[in-house]
Every structure is written in structure tokens, then in C-alpha cells.
C-alpha positions in Angstrom: 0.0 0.0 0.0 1.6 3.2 -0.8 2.1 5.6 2.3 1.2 9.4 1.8 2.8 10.4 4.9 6.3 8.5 4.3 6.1 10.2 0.9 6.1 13.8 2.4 8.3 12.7 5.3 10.7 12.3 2.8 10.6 15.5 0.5 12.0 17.4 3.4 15.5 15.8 3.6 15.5 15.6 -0.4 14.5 19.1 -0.6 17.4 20.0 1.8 19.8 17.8 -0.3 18.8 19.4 -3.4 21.3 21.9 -2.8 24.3 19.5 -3.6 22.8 18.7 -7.0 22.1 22.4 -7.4 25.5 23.3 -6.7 27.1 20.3 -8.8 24.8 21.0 -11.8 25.0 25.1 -11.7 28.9 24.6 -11.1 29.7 22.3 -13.5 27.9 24.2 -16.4 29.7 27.6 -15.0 33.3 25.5 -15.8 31.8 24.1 -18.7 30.7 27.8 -20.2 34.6 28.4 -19.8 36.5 25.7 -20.5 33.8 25.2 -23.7 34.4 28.8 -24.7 38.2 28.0 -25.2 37.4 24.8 -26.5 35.1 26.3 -29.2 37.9 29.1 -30.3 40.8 26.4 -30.3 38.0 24.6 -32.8 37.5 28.1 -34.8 41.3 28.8 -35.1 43.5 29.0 -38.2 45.6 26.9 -36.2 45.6 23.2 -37.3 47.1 21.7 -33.8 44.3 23.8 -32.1 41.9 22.3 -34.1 42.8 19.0 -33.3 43.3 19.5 -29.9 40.0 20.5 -29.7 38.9 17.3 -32.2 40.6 15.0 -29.8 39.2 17.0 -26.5 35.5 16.8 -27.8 35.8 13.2 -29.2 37.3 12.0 -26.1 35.0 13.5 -23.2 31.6 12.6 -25.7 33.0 8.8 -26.2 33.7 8.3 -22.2 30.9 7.7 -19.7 30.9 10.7 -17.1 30.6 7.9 -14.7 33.9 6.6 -15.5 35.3 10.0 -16.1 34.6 10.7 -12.6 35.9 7.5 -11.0 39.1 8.1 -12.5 39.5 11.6 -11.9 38.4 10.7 -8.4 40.6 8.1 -7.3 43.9 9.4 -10.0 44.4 12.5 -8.5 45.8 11.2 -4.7 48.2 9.2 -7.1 49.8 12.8 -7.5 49.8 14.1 -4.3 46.0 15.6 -4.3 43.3 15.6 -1.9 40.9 17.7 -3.1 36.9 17.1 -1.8 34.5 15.3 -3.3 32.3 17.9 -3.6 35.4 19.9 -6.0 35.9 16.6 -7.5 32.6 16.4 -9.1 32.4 19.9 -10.1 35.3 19.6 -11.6 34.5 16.9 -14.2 30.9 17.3 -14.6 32.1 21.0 -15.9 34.6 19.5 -17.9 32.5 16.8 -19.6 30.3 19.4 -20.2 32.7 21.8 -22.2 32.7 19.2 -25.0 28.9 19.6 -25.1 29.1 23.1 -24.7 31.6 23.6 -26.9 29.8 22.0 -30.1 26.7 24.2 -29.1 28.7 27.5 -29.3 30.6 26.4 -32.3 27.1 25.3 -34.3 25.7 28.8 -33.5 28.5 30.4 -34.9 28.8 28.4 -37.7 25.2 29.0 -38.5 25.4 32.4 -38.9 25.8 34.3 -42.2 29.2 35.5 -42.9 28.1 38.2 -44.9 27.4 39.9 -41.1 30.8 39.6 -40.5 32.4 40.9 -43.9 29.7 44.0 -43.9 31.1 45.1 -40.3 34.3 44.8 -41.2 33.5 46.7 -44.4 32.6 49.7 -42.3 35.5 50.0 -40.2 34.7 47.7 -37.4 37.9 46.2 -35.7 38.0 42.1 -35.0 37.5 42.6 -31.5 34.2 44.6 -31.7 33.2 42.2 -35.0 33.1 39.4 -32.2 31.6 41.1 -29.4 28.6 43.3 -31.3 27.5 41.3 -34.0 28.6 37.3 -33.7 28.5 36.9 -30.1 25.4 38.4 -29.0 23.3 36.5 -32.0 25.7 33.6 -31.1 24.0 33.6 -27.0 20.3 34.0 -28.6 20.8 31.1 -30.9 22.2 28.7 -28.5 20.3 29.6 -25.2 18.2 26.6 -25.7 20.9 24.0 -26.5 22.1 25.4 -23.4 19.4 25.6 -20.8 18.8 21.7 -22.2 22.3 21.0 -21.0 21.8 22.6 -17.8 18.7 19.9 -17.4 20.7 17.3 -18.5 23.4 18.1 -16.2 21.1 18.1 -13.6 20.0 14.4 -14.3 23.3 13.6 -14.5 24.1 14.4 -11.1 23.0 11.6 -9.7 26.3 9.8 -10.7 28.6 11.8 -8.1 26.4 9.3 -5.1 29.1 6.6 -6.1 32.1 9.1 -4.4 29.5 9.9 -1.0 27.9 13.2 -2.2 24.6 13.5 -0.8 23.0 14.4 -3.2 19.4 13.6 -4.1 19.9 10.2 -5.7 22.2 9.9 -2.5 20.0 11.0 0.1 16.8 9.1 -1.2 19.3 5.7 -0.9 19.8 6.6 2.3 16.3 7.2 2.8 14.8 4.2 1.6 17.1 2.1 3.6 16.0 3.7 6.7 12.1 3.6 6.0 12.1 0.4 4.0 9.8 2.5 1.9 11.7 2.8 -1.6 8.8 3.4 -4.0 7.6 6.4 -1.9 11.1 7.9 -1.2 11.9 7.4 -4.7 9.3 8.8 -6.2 9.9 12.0 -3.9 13.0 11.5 -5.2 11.1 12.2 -9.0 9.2 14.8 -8.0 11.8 16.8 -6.8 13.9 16.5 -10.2 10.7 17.1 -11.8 10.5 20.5 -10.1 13.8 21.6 -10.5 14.2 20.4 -14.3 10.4 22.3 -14.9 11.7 25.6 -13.2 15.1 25.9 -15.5 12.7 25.0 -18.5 10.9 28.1 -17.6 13.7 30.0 -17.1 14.9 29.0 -20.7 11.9 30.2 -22.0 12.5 34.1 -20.5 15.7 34.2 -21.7 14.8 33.3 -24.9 11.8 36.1 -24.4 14.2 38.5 -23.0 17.0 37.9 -25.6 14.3 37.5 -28.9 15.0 40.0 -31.8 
């Protein structure tokens, strides 16, 4: 019989480790707005090395579960004298798994925009630098906001793998839940609900961006 009270018994601790994922997920896609950024203008550059670099960077972090990339970014770095927490651990490789995402997004809107824009502003004068920041750029944001904002949802999901180094996380703290009520399909469905929430609220957030950034 399913219990209504064990299920709202147990949105309280989820709720309060919600943060954790938060903080993973908005983390990680802050590193992986950088590190991608880079990635994307090594991709972009005359530079053939830099292209493959960023070939080889992109293939690699796509073709490797983050799962895996996390285990051995976890337990590789005391094998050179680091003991960083788990908490930086996980921030640190969901952000740069995320940069080869991220990375393809920004380098498909830029691609996809006419060059004629370019070659007219530099037509009238406009240096490299400004050509970049007040004509691809800005149309650059707009175009990939919602490639972005569905990263940000993904990486959210995707959270949920950092329970296997002790985070407690949501997918963590409903574990730990469930073995302490015996109750797993109401703390799991909590569990649901609270993802559901979280992924609903950055979908709406997506769409006022993309309101607030529209031409």
C-alpha cells in the first residue's frame, strides 16, 4: 500500500539535499561555459594543432561515460599528491564533460550564422575585436540559449552519478532514505518529484531568456 505520509516525510531531507545537485549542476555548467568557450575558439582557429586538440578533446569527453570519467578523476588525483573534496571533484569533471557539449553548441551557432554579417562590419570599419563582441556573439547567445538551458537539465540528471564518491546528493539522500524507512517506492518517487521541479523551473527559465533575448 503506498504511504502518503512517508512520501512527504521524505521531501524534506531531499529538498534539503537538493542543494548539492544544485550546486554540482550550476557549477559544473559555469566551468563548462569556460573551459567550452576555449574549447570552441581552439575549434575556430587557423591553427591546425588547435583544431585538433579540440577534435581530440571533444571526441574524447563525448566517447567516455561521465561515470567513468569521474571515477578516475576521483581516485587518479591522490596518485599525485591531491586531496581535493569530493564535492570539487565532481564539479570539476561534470564542468569539464560538459565543455565538449558546450563547446559544439557554441561552435554550431556560430557556424550557423551568415558570414556576410561579418564581412559587412568589417566593411565599415569595425575592428576584430568589436566584430566578435557586437554582431557574432550576442546573435551567437540568442541562438544557442536553448541548446544550453537543455544541457543545464541534462546536467542536472546527471548528477545523480557523483552518489558513487559519497555526495549526498538527491539520488544519495533518497538511498539513504529508503534504507531507513524500508519504503523505496515512496522515497523514490519524492526523489522524482523533486527532479521534476527543479528540471520544470530551468525550463521556464529558458523560455524568459529566450523572451528577453528574442530579436
Amino acid at each position: 500500500m503506498f504511504s502518503i505520509p512517508v512520501f512527504l516525510e521524505s521531501l524534506v531531507p531531499l529538498f534539503w539535499a537538493a542543494r548539492f545537485t544544485l550546486l554540482i549542476s550550476v557549477g559544473g555548467i559555469a566551468l563548462g561555459l569556460v573551459i567550452g568557450t576555449l574549447v570552441c575558439a581552439a575549434g575556430l582557429s587557423p591553427s591546425r594543432a588547435l583544431r585538433n586538440f579540440a577534435a581530440l578533446w571533444v571526441s574524447f569527453l563525448r566517447g567516455v561515460p561521465l561515470l567513468v570519467q569521474l571515477l578516475v578523476f576521483y581516485y587518479s588525483l591522490p596518485l599525485i599528491g591531491l586531496d581535493v573534496p569530493a564535492m570539487v571533484a565532481a564539479i570539476v569533471t561534470v564542468g569539464i564533460c560538459a565543455s565538449a557539449y558546450i563547446s559544439e553548441i557554441w561552435r554550431g551557432a556560430i557556424n550557423a550564422l551568415p558570414r556576410g554579417q561579418a564581412e559587412a562590419a568589417v566593411a565599415i570599419g569595425m575592428a576584430p575585436t568589436d566584430v566578435w563582441r557586437r554582431v557574432i556573439l550576442p546573435q551567437a547567445v540568442t541562438m544557442s540559449l536553448p541548446a544550453l538551458i537543455n544541457e543545464l537539465i541534462l546536467l542536472v540528471k546527471a548528477s545523480s552519478l557523483v552518489s558513487v564518491v559519497g555526495i549526498l546528493e538527491i539520488t544519495r539522500a533518497s538511498q539513504a532514505q529508503a534504507a531507513t524507512t524500508f519504503r523505496p517506492l515512496e522515497v523514490y518517487l519524492a526523489a522524482a518529484c523533486i527532479y521534476l521541479v527543479i528540471n520544470l523551473c530551468l525550463a521556464a527559465l529558458g523560455r524568459w531568456l529566450e523572451h528577453r533575448t528574442a530579436v
